[in-house]
C-alpha positions in Angstrom: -74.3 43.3 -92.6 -77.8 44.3 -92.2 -79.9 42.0 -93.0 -84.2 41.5 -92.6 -84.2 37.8 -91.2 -81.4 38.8 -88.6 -83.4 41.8 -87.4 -86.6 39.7 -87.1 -84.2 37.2 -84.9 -82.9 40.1 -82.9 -86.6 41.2 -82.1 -87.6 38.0 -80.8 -84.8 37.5 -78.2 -84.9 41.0 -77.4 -89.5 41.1 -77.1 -89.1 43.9 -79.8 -92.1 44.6 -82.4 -90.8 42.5 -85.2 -92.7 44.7 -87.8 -90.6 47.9 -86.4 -87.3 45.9 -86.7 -88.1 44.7 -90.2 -88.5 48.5 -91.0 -85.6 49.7 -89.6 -83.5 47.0 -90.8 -85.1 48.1 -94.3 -84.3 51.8 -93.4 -80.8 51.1 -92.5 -80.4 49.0 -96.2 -81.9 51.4 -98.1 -79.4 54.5 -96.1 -76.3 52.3 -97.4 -78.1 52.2 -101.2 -78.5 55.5 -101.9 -75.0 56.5 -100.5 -73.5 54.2 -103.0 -75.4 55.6 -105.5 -75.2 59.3 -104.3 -71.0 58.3 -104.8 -71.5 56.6 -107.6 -73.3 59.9 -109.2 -70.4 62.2 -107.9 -68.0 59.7 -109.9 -69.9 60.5 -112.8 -70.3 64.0 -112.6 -66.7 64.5 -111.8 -65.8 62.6 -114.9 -68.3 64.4 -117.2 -67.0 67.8 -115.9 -63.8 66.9 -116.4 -65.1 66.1 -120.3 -66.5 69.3 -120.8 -69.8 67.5 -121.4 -73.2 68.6 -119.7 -73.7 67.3 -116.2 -77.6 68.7 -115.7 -78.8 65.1 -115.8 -76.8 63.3 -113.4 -77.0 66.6 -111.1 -80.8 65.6 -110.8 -80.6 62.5 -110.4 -78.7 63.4 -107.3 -81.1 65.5 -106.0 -83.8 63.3 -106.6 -81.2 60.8 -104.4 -80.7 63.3 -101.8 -84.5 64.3 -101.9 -85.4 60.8 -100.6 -87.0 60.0 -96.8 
């Protein structure tokens, strides 16, 4: 589990930058985010396909997902 506070601890033992552990703790949160979402969006394509119905929408959205920093 990734969490802010335990990456601020973690900096303190260690003498780290507490601001650059607090980012990449936020980094490594937001990583594990979008992946669910980007699988949650392939659920939902798959499903629409397999209904015949438009998937154009939910292809961008996607994008957009994988588009992201």
């Amino acid at each position: 589990m990734v969490s802010i506070e335990m990456a601020r601890k973690r900096a303190r033992l260690t003498g780290r930058d507490e601001g650059e552990a607090e980012s990449d703790a936020m980094a490594r949160i937001a990583r594990i985010s979008r992946a669910d979402l980007l699988s949650m969006a392939d659920v939902s394509i798959n499903r629409l396909e397999d209904a015949g119905a438009d998937t154009s929408a939910w292809r961008a959205y996607r994008q957009a997902l994988r588009d992201v920093p």
